[in-house]
Rosetta silent file (secondary structure, phi, psi, omega in degrees, C-alpha in Angstrom):
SEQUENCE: XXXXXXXXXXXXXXXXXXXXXXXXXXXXXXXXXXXXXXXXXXXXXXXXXXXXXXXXXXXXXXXXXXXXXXXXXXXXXXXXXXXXXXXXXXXXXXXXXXXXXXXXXXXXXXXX
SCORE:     score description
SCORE:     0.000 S_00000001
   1 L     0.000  -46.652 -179.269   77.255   19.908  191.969 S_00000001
   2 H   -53.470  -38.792 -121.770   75.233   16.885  189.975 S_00000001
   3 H  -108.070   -3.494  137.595   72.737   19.426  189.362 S_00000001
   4 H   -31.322  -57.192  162.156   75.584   21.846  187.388 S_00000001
   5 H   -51.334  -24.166 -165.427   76.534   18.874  185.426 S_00000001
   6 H   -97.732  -34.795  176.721   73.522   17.949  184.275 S_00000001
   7 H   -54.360  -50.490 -149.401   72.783   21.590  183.504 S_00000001
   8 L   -84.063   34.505 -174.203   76.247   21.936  181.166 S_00000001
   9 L  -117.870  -58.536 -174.513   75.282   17.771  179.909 S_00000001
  10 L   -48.060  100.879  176.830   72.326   19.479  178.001 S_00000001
  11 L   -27.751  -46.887 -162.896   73.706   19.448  174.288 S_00000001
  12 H   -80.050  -33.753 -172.396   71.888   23.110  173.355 S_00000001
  13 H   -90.509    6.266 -153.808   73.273   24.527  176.585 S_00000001
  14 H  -112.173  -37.486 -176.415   76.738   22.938  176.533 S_00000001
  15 H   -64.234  -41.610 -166.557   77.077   24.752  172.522 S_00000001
  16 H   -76.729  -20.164  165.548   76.073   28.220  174.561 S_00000001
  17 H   -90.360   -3.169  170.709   78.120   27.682  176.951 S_00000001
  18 H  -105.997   16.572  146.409   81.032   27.029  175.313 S_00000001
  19 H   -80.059  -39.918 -164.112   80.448   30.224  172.655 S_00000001
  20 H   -85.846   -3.052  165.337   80.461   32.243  175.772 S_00000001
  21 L   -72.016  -19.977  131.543   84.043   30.712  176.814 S_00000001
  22 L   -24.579  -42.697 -179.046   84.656   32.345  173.988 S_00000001
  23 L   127.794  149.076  167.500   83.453   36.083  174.757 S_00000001
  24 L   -31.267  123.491 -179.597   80.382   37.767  175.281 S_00000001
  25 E  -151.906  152.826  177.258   77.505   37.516  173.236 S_00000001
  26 L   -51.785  174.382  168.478   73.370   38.533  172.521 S_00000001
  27 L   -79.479  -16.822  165.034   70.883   36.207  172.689 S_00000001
  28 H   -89.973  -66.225 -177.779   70.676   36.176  168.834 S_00000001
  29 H   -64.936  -14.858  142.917   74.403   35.256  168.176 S_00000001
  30 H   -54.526  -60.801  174.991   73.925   32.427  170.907 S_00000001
  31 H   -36.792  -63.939  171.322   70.560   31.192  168.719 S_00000001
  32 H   -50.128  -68.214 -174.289   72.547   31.198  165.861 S_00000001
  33 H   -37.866  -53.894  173.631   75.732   29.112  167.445 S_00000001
  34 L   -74.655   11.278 -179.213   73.184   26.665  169.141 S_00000001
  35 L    31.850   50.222  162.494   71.125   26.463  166.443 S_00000001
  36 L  -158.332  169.053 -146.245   67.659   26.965  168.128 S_00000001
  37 L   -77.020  172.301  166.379   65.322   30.090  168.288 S_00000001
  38 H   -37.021  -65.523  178.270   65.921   32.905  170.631 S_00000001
  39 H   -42.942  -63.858 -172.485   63.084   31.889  173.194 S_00000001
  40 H   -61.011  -26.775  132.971   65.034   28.895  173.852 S_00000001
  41 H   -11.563  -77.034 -173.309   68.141   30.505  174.064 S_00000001
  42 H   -57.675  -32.389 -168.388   66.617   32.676  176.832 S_00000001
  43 H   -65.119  -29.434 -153.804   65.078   29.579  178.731 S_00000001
  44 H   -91.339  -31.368  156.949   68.200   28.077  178.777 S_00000001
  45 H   -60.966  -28.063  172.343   70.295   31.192  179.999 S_00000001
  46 H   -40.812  -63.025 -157.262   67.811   31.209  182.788 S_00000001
  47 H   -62.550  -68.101 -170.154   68.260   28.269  183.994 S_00000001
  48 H   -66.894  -17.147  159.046   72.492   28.980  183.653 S_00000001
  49 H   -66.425  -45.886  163.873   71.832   32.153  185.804 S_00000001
  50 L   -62.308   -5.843 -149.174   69.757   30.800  188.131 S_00000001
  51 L  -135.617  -40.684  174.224   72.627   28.241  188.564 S_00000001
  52 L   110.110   -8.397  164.340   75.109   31.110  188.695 S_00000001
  53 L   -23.018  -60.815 -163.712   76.895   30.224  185.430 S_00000001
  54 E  -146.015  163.698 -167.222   76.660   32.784  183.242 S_00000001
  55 L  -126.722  170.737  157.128   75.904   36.861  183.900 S_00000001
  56 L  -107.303  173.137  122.563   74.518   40.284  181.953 S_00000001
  57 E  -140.053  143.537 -125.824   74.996   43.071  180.761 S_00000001
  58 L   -88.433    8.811  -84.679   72.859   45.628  180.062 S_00000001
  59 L  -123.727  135.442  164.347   73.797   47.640  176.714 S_00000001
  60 L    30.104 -150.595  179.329   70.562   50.077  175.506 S_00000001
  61 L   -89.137   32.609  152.049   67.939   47.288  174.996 S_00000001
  62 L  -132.967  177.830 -161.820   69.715   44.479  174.492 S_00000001
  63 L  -115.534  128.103  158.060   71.304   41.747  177.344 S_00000001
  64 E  -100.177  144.306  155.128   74.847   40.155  176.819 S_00000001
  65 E  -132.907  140.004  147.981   76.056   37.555  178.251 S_00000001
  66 L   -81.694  145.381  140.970   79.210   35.943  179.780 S_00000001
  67 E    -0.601  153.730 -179.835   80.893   33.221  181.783 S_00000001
  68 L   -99.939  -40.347 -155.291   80.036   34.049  185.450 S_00000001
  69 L  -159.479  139.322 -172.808   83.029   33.525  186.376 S_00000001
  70 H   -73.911  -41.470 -164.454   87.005   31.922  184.710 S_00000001
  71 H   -78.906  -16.569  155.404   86.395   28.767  186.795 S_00000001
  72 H   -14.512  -73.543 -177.165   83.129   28.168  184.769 S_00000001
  73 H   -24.323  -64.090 -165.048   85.478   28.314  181.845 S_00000001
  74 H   -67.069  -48.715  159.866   87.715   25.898  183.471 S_00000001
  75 H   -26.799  -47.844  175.870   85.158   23.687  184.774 S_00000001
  76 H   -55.491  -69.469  166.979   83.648   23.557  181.428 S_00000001
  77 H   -47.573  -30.559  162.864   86.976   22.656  179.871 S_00000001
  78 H   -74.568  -26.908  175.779   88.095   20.054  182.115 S_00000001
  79 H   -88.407  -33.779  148.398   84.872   17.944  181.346 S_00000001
  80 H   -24.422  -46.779 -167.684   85.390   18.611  177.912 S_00000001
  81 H   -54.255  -63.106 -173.032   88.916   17.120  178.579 S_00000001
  82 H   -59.724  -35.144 -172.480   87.658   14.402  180.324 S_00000001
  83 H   -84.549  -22.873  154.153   84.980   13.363  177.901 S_00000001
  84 H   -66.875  -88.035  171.131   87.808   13.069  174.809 S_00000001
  85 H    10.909  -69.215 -145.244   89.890   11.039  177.667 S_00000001
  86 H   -78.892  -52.276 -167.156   87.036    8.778  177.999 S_00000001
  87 L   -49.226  -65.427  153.283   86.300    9.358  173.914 S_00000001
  88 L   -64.817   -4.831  161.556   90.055    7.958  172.905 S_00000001
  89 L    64.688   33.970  155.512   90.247    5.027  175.728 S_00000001
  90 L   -75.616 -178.795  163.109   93.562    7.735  177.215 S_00000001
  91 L  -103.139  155.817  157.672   94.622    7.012  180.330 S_00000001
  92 L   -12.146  137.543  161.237   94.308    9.393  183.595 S_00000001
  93 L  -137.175  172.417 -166.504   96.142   12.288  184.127 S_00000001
  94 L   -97.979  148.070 -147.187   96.580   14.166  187.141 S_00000001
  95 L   -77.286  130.016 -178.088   94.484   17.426  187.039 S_00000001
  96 L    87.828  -55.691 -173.028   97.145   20.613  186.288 S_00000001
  97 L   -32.600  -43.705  151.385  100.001   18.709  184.990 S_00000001
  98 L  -142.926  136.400 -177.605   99.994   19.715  181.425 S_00000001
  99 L   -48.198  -66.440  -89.946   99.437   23.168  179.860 S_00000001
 100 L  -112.349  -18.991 -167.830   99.014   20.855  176.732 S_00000001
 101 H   -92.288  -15.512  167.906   95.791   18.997  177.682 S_00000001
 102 H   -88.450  -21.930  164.625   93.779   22.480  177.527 S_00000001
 103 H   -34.270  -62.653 -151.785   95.043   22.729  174.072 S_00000001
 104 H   -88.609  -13.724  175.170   93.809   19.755  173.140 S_00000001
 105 H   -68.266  -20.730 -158.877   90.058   20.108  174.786 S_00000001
 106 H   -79.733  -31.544 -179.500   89.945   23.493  172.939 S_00000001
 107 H   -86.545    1.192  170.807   90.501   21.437  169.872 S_00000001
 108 H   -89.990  -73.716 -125.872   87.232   18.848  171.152 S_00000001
 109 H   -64.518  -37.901 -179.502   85.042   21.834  171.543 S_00000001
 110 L   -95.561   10.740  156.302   85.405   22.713  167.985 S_00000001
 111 L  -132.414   46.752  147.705   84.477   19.150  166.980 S_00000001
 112 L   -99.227    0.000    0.000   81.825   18.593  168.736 S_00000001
C-alpha cells in the first residue's frame, strides 16, 4: 500500500491520474493535462500499470487509457479529501457519511 501512495504522491502522476477519473484518454491529451512531454507521460503510465492502476486500450495505433478499476477513483478521491481536511485544519469525519464530502474533493482536484 505505501508503495501506491507514493506512486499517486508524485505531482505529474497525481494530474494523470486524476484526468483519467475523468474518462479515458491518449497519451498526448494526458501530456497536455500534466504538462510534460509524451515520453514522460508513458514512463509514468508504466509505472501506474505495473502497479495495477490504470489499463489500455488498443484503438488502430494508438493506446488509451483508464482507471483500472472505480476504487482507484475512490481511493484517489478520498486522499484528495483528506489532503483539503488536513489543508483547512477540518476536523475528522467518518469515511462514507456524507455524499457531500466527494463534492467537495471534486472541487480540490480542480484547484490543485
Amino acid at each position: 500500500m505505501p508503495i501506491i501512495f507514493a506512486a499517486l504522491g508524485e505531482p505529474s502522476r497525481a494530474r494523470i491520474i486524476f484526468a483519467l477519473t475523468q474518462g479515458e484518454q491518449s497519451v498526448n491529451a494526458l501530456a497536455e493535462i500534466a504538462e510534460i512531454s509524451p515520453s514522460a507521460v508513458s514512463h509514468h503510465l508504466a509505472r501506474l500499470r505495473s502497479l495495477q492502476l490504470v489499463k489500455t486500450r488498443r484503438a488502430a495505433n494508438q493506446v488509451f487509457y483508464k482507471i483500472d478499476d472505480t476504487h482507484v477513483a475512490g481511493l484517489f478521491r478520498e486522499m484528495l479529501s483528506h489532503l483539503d481536511h488536513i489543508k483547512q485544519n477540518l476536523p475528522d469525519h467518518s469515511i462514507g457519511s456524507d455524499r457531500d464530502d466527494a463534492l467537495k474533493s471534486e472541487e480540490t482536484i480542480t484547484r490543485l
